[in-house]
C-alpha positions in Angstrom: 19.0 7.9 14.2 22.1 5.4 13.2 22.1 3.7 10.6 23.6 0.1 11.0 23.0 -1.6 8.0 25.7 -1.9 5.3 25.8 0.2 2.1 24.4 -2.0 0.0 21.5 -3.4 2.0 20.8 0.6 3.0 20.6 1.0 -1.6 18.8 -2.6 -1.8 15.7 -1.4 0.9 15.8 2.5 -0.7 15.3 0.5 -4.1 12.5 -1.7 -2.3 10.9 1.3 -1.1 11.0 3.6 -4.2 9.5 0.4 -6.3 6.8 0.4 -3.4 5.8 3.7 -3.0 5.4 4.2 -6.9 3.2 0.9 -6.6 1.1 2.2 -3.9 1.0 5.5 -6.2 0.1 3.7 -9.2 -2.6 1.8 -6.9 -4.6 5.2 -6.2 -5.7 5.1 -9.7 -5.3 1.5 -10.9 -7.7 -0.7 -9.8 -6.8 -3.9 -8.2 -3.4 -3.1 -7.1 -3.5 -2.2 -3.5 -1.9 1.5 -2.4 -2.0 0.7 1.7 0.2 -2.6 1.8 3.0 -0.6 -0.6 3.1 2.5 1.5 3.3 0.8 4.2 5.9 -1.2 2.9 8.5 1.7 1.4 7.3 3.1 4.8 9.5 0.5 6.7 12.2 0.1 3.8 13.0 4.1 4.0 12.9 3.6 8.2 16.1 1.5 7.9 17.4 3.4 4.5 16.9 6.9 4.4 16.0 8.3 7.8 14.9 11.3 5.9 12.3 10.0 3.4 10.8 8.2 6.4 10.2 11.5 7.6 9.2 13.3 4.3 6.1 10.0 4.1 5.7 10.5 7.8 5.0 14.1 7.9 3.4 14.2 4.2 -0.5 15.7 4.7 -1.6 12.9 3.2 0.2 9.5 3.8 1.3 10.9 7.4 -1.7 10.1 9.7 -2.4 6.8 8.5 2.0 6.0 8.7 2.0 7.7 11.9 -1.1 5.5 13.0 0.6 1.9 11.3 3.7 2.9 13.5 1.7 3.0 16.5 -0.5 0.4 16.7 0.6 -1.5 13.4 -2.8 -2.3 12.6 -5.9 -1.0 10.7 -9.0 0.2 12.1 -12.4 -2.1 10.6 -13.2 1.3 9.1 -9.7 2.4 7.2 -10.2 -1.2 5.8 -14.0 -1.5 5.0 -13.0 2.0 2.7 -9.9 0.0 1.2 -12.0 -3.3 0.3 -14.9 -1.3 -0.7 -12.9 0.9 -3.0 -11.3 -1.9 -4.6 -14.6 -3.5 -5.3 -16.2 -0.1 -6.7 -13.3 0.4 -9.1 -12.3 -3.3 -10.1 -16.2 -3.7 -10.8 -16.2 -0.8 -13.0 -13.0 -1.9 -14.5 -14.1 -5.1 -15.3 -17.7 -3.4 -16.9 -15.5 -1.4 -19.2 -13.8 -4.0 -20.4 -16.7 -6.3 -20.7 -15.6 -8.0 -24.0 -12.1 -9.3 -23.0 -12.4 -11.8 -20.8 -8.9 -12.4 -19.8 -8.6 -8.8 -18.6 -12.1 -9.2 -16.9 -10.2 -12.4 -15.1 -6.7 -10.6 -14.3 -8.8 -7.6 -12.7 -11.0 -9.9 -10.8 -7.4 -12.1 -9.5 -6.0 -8.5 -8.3 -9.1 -7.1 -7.1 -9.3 -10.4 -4.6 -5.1 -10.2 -4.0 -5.7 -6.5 -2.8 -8.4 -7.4 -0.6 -6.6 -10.4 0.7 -3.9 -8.4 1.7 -6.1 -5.5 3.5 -8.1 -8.0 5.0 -4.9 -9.9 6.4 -3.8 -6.7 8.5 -4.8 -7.0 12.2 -7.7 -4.8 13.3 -8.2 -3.0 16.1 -11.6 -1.7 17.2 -11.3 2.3 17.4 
């Protein structure tokens, strides 16, 4: 595969990308922030920087078949995304239970929780 963007737009996507992935990493565990949407999105910024790490996400056990499948089709089935929103509820509403006396942390979960699900439910679905 050629690359034929410059240098610095080639750093300026890996940088995109690396911020992304560890996002979508960070999102596995945090509730609120959304992993899909930042995989997907270092997904396309290593495609046009480093044909390699596009490969490494695209063939990793984990994060391939659902890339592989984005690539495709470039859309989520109703079931990958009634896991995602329902995830995200599960874990923001235990997030916001433990931290049931501080309300503006109870507030910022519920703004993510509804950003991540905005997001998710904004990819097009397909039926199978």
């Amino acid at each position: 595969m050629q690359l034929h963007a410059s240098r610095t737009v080639r750093i300026l996507l890996w940088l995109v990308g690396s911020v992304s992935l560890v996002l979508g990493l960070i999102g596995v565990v945090l509730p609120g922030l959304p992993t899909t949407p930042f995989v997907l999105l270092a997904t396309a910024c290593y495609a046009k920087a480093s044909p390699r790490l596009h490969a490494g996400l695209l063939n990793h056990r984990l994060t391939g078949p659902m890339l592989r499948d984005w690539e495709r089709h470039r859309n989520l089935t109703r079931r990958t995304k009634t896991i995602a929103v329902v995830s995200m509820l599960v874990m923001v509403s235990f997030s916001i239970w433990s931290f049931r006396d501080r309300l503006i942390v109870q507030a910022a979960l519920v703004v993510l929780g509804a950003v991540g699900a905005w997001v998710v439910l904004r990819i097009p679905t397909r039926r199978h």
